[in-house]
N, C-alpha and C positions, 0 to 999 in steps of 0.2 A: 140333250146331255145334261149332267148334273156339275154342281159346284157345289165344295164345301172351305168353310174360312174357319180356322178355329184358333184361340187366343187363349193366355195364359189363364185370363180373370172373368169375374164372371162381369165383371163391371165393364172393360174391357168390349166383351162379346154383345155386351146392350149398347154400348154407343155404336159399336160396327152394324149392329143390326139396324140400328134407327138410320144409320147412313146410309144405307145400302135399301132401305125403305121410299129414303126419299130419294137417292139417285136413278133406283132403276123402277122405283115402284109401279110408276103410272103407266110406265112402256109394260110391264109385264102384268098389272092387273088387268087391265084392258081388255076388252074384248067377251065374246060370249064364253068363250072356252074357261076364262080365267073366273069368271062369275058361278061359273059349273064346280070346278073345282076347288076352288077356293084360294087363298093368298099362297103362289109361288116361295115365298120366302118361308124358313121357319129358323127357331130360336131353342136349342138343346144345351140345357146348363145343369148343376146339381139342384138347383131350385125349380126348373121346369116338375109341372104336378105328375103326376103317374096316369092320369089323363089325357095330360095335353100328349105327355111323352107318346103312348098308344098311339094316338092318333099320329103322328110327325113320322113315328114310325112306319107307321102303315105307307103310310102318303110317298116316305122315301120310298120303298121297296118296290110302290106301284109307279116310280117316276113323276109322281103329279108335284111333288115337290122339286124344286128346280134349285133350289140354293138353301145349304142349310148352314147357319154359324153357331157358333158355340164354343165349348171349353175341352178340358180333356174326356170330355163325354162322348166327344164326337168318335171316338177310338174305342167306348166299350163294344164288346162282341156284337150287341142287341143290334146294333148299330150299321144297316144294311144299304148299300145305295145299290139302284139296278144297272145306271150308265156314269158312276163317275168321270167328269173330265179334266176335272180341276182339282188340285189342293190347293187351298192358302193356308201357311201358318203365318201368323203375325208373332214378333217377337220370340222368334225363332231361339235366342236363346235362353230361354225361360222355358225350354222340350227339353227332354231327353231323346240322343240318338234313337232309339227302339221307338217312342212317344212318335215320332218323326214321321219314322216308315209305318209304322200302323195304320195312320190314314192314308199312305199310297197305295197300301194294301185291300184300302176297301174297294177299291176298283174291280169289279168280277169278269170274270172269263181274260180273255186277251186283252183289254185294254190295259194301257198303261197312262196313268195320268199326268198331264203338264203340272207343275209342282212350282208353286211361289213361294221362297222364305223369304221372310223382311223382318230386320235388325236393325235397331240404329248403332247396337254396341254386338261389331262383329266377336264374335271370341275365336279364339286359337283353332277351333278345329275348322270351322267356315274359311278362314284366312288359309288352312293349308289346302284344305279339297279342294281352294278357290284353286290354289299356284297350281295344283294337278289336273285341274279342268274337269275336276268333277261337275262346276256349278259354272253356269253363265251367270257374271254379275253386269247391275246395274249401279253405279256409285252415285248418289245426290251428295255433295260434298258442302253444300251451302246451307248456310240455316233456312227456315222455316222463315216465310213471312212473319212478321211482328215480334221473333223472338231475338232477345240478347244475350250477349256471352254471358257466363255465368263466372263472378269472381270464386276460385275455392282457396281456401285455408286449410291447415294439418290443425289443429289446437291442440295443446296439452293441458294436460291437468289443471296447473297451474293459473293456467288462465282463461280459466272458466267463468270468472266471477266478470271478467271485462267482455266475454265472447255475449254473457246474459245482459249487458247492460248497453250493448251495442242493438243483441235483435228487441230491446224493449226498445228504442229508437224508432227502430223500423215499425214497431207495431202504435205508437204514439204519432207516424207518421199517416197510421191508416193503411199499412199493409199488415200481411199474414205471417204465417213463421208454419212449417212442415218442423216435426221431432221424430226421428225415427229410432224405433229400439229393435235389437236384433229377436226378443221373443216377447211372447205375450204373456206369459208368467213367468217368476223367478224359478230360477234352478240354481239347485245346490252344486250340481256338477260346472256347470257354466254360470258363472257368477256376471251375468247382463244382465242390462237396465230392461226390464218388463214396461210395457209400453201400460200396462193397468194401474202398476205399481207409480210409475213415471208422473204420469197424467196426475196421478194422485196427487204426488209432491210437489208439480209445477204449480199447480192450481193454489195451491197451499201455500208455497213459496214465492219462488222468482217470478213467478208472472199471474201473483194472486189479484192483481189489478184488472189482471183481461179474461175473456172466455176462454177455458180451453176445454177440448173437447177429444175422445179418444177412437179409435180404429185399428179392428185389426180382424186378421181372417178366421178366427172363430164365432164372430159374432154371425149374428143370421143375418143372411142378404137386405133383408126390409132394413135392419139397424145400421149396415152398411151404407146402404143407398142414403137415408137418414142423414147419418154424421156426416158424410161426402156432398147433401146438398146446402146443409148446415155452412160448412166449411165453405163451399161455394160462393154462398148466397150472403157473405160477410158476417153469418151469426155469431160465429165461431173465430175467432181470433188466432189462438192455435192448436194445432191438428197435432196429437200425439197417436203415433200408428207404426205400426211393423210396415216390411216390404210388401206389405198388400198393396200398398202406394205407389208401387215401381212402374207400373202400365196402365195405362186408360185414367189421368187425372189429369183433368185442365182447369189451372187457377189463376189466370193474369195476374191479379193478385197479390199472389205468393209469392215472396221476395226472401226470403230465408230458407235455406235446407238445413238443419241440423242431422247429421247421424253420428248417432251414440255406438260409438264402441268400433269404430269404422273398419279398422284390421281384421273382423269378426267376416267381412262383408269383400267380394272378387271384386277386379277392374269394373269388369262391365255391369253388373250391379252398383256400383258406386256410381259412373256413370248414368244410368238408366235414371235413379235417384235425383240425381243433380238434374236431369231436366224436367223436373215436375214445376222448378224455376224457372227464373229468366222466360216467361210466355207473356209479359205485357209492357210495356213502353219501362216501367221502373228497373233503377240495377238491382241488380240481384246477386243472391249470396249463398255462398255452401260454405259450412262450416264442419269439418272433420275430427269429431273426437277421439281420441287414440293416446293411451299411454303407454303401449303394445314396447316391447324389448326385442323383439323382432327385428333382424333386420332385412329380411324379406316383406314383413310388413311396413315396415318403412317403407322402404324402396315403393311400394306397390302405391301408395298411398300419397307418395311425392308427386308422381305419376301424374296419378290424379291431379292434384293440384295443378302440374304444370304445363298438364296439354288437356285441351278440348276438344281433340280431333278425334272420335271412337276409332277412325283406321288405324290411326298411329297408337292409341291405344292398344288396340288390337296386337299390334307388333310388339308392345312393350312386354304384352301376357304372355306372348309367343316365348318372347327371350327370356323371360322370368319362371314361368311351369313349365314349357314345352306344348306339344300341337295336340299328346295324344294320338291314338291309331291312323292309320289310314283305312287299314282294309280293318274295322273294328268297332268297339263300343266306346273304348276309353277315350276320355275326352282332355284329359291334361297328361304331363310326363310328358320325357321325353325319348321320340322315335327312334327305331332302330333304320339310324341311316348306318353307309357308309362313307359316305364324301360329304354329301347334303347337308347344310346348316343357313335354318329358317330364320329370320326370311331373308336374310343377306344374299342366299344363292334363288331367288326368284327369277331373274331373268334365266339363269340356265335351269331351270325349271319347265321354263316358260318354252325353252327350244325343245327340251324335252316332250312335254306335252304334243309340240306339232309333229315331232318324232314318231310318235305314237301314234297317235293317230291318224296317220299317212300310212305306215307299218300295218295297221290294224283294216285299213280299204283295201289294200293289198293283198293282206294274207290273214284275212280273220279267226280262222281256225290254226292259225301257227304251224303249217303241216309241211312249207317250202321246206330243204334242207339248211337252208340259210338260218333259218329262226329256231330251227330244233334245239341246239343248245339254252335260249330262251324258255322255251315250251320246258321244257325240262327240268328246268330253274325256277319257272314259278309252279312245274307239280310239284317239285320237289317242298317247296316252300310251304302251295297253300294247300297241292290236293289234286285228284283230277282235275282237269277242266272241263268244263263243257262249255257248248258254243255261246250260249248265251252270256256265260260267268264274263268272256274274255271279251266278247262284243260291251259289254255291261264298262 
């Protein structure tokens, strides 16, 4: 059978590739078969050459390829497995709903594929399908070996000038500092800090004493890879970059987050952000710039600050946008219940759920007399059914 793992970035899709090299490599290259064929694993990103691609393709189609990872590449059409059995998406909420199913869809003929998502920052729609049993979860509630709580701050305007003379601190102590801007040039319609433009002025300005260096997702992959080993490898002092930085960045390091303009930016993005921090013995620090009027962006942004738990986060987005569809696309708003209200009513959710699906071993087709008023209630609602839809 086949496995495919695909991840937001393409940076991302190269460290998952190189782990999955070495963890399974030597079991699976091995042998006469595998020396025939060639390395089991392969690697589908926008940067893969129009050669290699050819080739990765082929190899899918003919099953000699056993695992493929990558980006959202893995879901263009071209893109054929013969025995999917696996998806993994990492960073699940970094898809779109449709992005999601596209790769359960590459599965051919009958098979349906086992399906992994993995989030560290659940959002509103995973947290509702969870309470409906859409999804079997597995919860790791504890940090990661080696990492620590990260302190976050709201900062306003005002004081800005003390927020710069704190991370030069940090950077005189021989730590890093992350700067994030919400785009990568200026716009006249959206008046954000350009992380081109930014770079420019730090360098210039507040932090003309140390290196800083810039990042962001236009740049070509080689320049990318570049500034992120840069940054890495302590050349680089600070790292000014958009949310290309949100996934696949490990800097012990790095003890400062800055994000500019932060109300600009959802929970779980803020989140994600903030742990590119807190990864090595030093405290660490997130700093949220925001002079937003908002008071939904307040709210969202306090949040932040005053929980580290992504599940409880989770629940704060829930009560502040809503879950979004169930049987749908839309991912935020809020649902057309009629009693229900998320997630305070989870546990009778939760009864629900076994309701149902006791109901549904019973009488999968809804056809007893008992359930007909049901069956009737949800054609009415979504449509015929069929046996599948209802089983589903």
């Amino acid at each position: 059978m086949q496995a495919a793992l695909m991840a937001p970035t393409e940076t991302l899709a190269d460290q998952h590739f190189a782990t999955l090299e070495r963890l399974i490599g030597d079991e699976l290259f091995a042998g006469e078969e595998a020396t025939r064929l060639g390395p089991p694993i392969g690697l589908l990103t926008g940067s893969t050459s129009a050669r290699e691609r050819r080739d990765l393709l082929e190899r899918l189609q003919s099953a000699e390829l056993r695992l493929l990872v990558g980006t959202h590449a893995l879901i263009q059409d071209v893109v054929a497995f013969d025995r999917l059995a696996l998806a993994v998406v990492d960073e699940q909420h970094r898809f779109g709903v449709r992005q999601r199913t596209a790769l359960d869809l590459k599965a051919r003929g009958s098979l349906v594929p086992h399906v992994l998502h993995m989030t560290a920052t659940p959002i509103p729609r995973t947290l509702s399908l969870t309470l409906y049993g859409d999804l079997h979860t597995t919860a790791l509630r504890e940090l990661p070996a080696g990492r620590r709580p990260v302190k976050t701050w709201v900062v306003a305007e005002a004081k800005r000038a003390g927020a710069y003379e704190f991370i030069r601190d940090q950077l005189r102590s021989g730590r890093q500092c992350f700067v994030v801007c919400p785009l990568v040039e200026e716009s006249e319609q959206l008046q954000a800090r350009a992380a081109t433009r930014e770079g420019e002025r730090l360098a210039e300005g507040e932090f003309h004493d140390f290196r800083v260096g810039v990042m962001h997702g236009q740049m070509r992959p080689r320049e990318k890879r570049e500034a992120m080993a840069r940054f890495a490898a302590g050349e680089t002092d600070v790292l000014v970059a958009t949310s290309v930085i949100e996934v696949g960045v490990d800097v012990p390091n790095a003890t400062v987050m800055v994000i500019e303009e932060a109300d600009r930016y959802g929970i779980s993005q803020l989140h994600q952000l903030r742990g590119r921090v807190g990864r090595g013995e030093h405290e660490s620090y997130c700093l949220l710039f925001s002079d937003s009027r908002s008071e939904l962006a307040r709210r969202r942004l306090e949040a932040v600050a005053a929980e580290s738990d992504g599940f409880r986060l989770a629940e704060v987005d829930l009560n502040l946008r809503g879950e979004g569809e169930l049987l749908g696309t839309r991912q935020s708003g809020l649902a057309d219940f009629k009693v229900a209200r998320l997630p305070e009513d989870s546990e009778l959710l939760e009864r629900a759920r076994k309701a149902t699906i006791q109901l549904l071993r019973d009488d999968p087709d809804l056809t007893s007399p008992e359930n007909g008023v049901l069956r009737s209630a949800l054609e009415g609602r979504f449509g015929a059914l069929e046996r599948e839809r209802i089983a589903a």
